[in-house]
Every structure is written in C-alpha cells, then in structure tokens.
C-alpha positions in Angstrom: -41.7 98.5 -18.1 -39.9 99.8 -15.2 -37.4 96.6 -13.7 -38.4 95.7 -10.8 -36.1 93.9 -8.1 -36.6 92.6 -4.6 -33.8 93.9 -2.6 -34.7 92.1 0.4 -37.1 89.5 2.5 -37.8 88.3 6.1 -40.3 86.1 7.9 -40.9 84.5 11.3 -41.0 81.0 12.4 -44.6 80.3 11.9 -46.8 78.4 15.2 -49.5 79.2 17.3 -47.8 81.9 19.8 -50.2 82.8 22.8 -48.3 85.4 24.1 -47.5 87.2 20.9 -50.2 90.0 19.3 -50.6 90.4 15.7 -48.0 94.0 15.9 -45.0 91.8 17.5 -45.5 89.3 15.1 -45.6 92.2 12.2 -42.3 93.8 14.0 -40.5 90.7 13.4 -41.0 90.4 9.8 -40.3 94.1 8.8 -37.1 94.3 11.1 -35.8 91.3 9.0 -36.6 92.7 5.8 -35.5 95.8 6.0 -32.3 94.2 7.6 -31.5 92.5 4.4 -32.4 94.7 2.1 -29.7 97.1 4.1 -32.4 100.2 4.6 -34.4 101.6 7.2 -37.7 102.5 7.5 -36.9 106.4 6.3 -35.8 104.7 2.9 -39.9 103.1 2.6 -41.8 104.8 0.4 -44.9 103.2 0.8 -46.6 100.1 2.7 -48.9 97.5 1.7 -49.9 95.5 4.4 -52.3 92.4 4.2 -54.2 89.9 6.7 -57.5 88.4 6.4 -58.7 87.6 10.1 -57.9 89.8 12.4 -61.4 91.7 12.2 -63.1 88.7 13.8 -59.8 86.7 15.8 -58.0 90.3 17.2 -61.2 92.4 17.2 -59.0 94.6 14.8 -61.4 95.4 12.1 -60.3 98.2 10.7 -56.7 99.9 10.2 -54.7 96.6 10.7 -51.7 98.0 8.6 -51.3 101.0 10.7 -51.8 99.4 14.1 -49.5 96.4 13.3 -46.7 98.8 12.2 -47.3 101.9 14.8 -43.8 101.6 16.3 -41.8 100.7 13.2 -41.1 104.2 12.3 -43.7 103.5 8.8 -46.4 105.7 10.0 -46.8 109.3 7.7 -46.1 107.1 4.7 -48.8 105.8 2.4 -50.4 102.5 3.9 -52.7 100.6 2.3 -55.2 97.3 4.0 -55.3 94.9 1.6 -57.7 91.6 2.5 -58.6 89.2 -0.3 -58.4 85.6 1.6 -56.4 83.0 1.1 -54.5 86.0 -1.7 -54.5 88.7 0.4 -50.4 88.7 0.6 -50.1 87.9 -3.4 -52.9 90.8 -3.8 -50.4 93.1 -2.0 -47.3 92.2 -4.0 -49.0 92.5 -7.0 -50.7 96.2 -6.3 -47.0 96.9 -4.7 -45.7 96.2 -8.2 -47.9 98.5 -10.0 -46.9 101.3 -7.9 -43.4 100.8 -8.4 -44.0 100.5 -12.5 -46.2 103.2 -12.4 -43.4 105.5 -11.4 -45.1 106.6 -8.4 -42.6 105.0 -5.4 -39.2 103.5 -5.5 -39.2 101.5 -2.7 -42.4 99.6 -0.8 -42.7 97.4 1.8 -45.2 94.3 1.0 -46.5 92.5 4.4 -48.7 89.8 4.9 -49.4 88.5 8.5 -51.8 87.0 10.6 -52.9 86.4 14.3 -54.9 83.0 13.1 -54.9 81.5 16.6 -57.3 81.7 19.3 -58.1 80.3 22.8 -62.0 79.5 21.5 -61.4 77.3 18.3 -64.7 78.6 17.2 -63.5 82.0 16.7 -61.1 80.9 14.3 -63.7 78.7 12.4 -65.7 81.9 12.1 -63.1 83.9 11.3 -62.2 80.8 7.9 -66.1 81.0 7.5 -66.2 84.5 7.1 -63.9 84.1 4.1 -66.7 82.0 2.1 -70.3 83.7 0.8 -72.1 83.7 3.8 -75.3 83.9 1.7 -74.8 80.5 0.7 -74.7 79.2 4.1 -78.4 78.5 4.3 -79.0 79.8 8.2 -75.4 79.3 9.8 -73.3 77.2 10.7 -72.1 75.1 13.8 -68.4 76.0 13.8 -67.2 72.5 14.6 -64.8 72.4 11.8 -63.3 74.6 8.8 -65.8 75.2 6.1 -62.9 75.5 4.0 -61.5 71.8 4.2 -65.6 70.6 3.5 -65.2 72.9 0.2 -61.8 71.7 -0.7 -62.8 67.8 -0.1 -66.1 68.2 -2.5 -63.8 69.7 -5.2 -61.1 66.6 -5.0 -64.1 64.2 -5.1 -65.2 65.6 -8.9 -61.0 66.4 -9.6 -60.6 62.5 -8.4 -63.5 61.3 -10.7 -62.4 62.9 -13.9 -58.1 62.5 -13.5 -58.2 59.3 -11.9 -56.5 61.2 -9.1 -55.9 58.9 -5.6 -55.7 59.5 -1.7 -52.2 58.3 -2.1 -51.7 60.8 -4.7 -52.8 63.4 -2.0 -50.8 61.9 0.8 -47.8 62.4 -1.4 -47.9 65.8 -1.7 -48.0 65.7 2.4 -45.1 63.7 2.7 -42.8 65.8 -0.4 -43.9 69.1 1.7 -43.5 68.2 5.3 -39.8 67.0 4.0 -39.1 70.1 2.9 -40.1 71.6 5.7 -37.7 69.7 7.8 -35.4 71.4 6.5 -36.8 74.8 7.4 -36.3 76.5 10.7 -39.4 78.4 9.6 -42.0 76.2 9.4 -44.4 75.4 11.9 -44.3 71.8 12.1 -41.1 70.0 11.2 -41.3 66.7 11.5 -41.0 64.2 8.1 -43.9 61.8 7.6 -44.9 58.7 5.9 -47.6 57.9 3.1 -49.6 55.2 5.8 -49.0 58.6 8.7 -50.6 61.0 6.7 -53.7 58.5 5.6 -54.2 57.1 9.1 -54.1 60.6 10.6 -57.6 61.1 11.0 -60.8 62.0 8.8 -61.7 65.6 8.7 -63.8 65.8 5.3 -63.0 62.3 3.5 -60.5 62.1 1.1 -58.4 64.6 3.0 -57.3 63.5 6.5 -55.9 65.9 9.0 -52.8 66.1 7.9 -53.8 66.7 4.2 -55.2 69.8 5.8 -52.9 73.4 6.9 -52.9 73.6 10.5 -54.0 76.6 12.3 -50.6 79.2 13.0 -50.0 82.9 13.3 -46.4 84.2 11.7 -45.9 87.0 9.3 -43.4 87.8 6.1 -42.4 91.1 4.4 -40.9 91.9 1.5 -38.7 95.2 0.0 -39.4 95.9 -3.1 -37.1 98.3 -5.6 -37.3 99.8 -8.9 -33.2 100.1 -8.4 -30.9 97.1 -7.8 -28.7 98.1 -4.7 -26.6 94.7 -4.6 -25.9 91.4 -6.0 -28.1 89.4 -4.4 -31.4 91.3 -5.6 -33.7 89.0 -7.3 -35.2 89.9 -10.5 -39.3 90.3 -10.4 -40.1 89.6 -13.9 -43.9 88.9 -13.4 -47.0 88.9 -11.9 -50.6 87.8 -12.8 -53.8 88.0 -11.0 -57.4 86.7 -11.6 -60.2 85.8 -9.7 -62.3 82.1 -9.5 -65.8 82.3 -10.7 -67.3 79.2 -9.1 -70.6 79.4 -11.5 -68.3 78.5 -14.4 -65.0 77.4 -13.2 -66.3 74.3 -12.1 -63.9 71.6 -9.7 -60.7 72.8 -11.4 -58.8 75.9 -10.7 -59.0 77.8 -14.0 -57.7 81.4 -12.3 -54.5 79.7 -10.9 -54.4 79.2 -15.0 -55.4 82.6 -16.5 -53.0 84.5 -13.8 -49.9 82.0 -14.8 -50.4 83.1 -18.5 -50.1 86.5 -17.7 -47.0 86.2 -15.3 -45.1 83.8 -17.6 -46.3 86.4 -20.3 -44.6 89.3 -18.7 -41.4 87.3 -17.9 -40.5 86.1 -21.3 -41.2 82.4 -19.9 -42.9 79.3 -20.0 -43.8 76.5 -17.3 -40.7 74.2 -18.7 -38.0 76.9 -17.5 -39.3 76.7 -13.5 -36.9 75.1 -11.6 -38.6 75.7 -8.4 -42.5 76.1 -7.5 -44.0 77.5 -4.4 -47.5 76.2 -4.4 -50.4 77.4 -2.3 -51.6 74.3 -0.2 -54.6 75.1 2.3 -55.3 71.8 1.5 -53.5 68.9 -0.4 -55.6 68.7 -3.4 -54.9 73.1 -3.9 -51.8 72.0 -4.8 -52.4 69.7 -7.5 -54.7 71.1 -8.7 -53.0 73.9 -9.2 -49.6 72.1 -11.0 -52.0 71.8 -13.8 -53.0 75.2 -13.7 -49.5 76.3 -13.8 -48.6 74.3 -16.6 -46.1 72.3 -14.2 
C-alpha cells in the first residue's frame, strides 16, 4: 500500500460569525493548510470538499466545493461534494486516501466546513432534521428543538439501562472536554465547567442537559494530504475505516464506530491499548461513550 502522510493542517476558530459566508470561512482553512504543508494551490492535485447544511442554511444546494473555493486558485482541478452528516469530513478523508493509494493523485486537499448558523433558529433545526429519515417523521415536525439531541437522549436511556451508565457519568465527559478546550484558541466556547454546571444547565431531552449537547457554530478545517513525505514534521496516516449504522439491527449501541475501528487498527498494525490520544465525535455527550467502547478504548 502506497504510504500515506499528512504534510500539513489548518482550521479556524470555530463560533457563530454573522458577518462571515461559508467561502471566507473555507478561505481560512485552506490558506492555513496549505501554509503548513509549505505548497500552494498549483502543487493540489485534487479537492475533496465536505459540508452537510448549506443546501438548506446558505441556499447553496449544489456545487458547495466549487463555490467555497472559487478564489483559492483550486478551480480546473478535480473537486468532489461529499455530504454524509455528522461524517461528511471523515467520508472525505477517507475517499481522499483511496485516491492517493490508488495511484491516481499525489497531493489532495481534504475540507470540511460549515455555515451552521442562522438568524431564524428554525432554519438550522431544519437543516439538523434534514439529516434524519424524513419518512419517519410521521407529518413534520415543529422545529422547536434539534431532532438530533431527542434521538441521542432515547439511545442513553436503553445505553443507561443495560451499563448502569449515570448523568454524572455524562456530565463528566462535559467537564474533561470543555477543559481541554480551554486550552484551545480554537474552540468555540472556552470556558472550564463543573459537574453540578453542566447538570443544572438546563433540560433539553432529559438525561442530557444543554451543555451535554454541541452548540450551534460555523468554522471550517483542511487537511494536505501526500503520498511523499516533504519534512519532518509529516504525520504518518496508517489507517482508515468506514462503515455505516443500520438502526434496524444496531440497536442503542454504536456497532459501526466498532466495525470501522477494526479495519483502521487493522491497516495500521495496532490495537486500542497503543492509543495515546483519542479524538471522539461528541454531538452529544453520550456519542462519546458510547463510542469508547466501540473503539476498544
């Protein structure tokens, strides 16, 4: 298999920015990946950009990638719209990746951003609505709150029942990540909380309270990836696994997080007990746990 490195990464500080559409946002990202990765856009072979919302939140329903990057010099290169929800930026690495080993580019640009916020609240509901089956909806809904945190609090309710799982348990997941996020300039809200802050914040969909539950924010990342090192400070990419839920069989646990960790830690050589540090996808509190098992953590 080809080796695989990436030679550089850049992001935004992530918040709800009025004033700022979903190509400025984009611009920021790409001009500080390709900064450390020590390339310009020429040196791209290909782009994969990814967003989920914009369709419904920017009117933008169709060629996101190519509008977001129009005036950073990526346009005449292959570009490819990749939405899958809540994955849509790990979708794009991992299609980015197969170029790469497939021999068919050297270089590609992997971005994921989104415009999430919007002067009618309900716009953004529907846009986080829109990323559930609507057939299942039974006539509509009101768009007084996030489908997404109603799903996510009937799921902890069965995990809760069959782990023994607590609210505590939840709120201290809130009060590990918001500590690490004091420490990044990055993040959208920095400020450290307590276990009793985080439980009296507020029901949304009992057990999770509002901060249990990912705020609202627009931002954007990029990533360069290489199939030649250029530098010491290239990371290795030693794997990458994918798989989809099937809620029919599934049930409240998060088998896929599961299946696509075998694969990765497959193609790497690895096992759970050699991670030193985890990056966990947390919509919602209870994602998080629920997915440490899945990953063998």
């Amino acid at each position: 298999m080809t080796d695989i490195v990436i030679t550089g990464a850049g992001m935004i500080r992530f918040g709800k920015f009025a004033d700022k559409t979903l190509p400025e946002l984009t611009a920021g990202a790409v001009h500080a990946a390709l900064d450390d990765a020590g390339i310009t856009a020429e040196q791209v072979d290909a782009v994969f950009f990814s967003n989920s919302v914009a369709g419904i939140v920017t009117g933008q329903e169709s060629i996101r990638g190519q509008t977001a990057v129009r005036k950073l010099g990526l346009l005449g290169k292959p570009l490819f719209n990749v939405e899958n929800a809540c994955a849509s930026g790990s979708s794009a690495l991992f299609l980015a990746r197969l170029g790469i080993t497939a021999g068919q580019w050297g270089t590609v640009l992997v971005v994921g951003a989104e415009k999430m916020a919007h002067a009618d609240r309900t716009v953004t509901y529907r846009a986080l609505e829109a990323n559930s089956d609507l057939t299942d909806r039974d006539g509509g809904s009101d768009y007084n709150g996030s489908i997404f945190m109603e799903i996510y609090a009937e799921h902890v309710k069965e995990y809760m029942e069959a782990t023994g799982a607590t609210q505590q348990d939840l709120a201290w997941i809130v009060v590990k990540n918001r500590l690490h996020a004091s420490w990044n300039p990055m993040a959208q809200y920095r400020q450290p909380v307590t276990e009793a802050e985080v439980l009296d914040s507020g029901v949304v969909a009992w057990p999770l309270t509002r901060f249990m539950c990912s705020p609202i924010g627009d931002g954007a990342a990029a990533i360069v990836l290489s199939a030649e090192s250029t530098g010491a400070r290239d990371v290795a990419f030693l794997g990458s696994g994918f798989s989809s839920g099937d809620p029919e069989s599934d049930g409240a646990h998060l088998p896929a997080v599961r299946r696509a960790a075998v694969a990765a830690y497959e193609q790497a050589g690895i096992g759970p007990e050699d991670i030193d540090v985890a990056e966990v996808h947390d919509a919602a509190a209870p994602a998080e746990m629920d997915s440490y098992e899945g990953l063998g953590l």
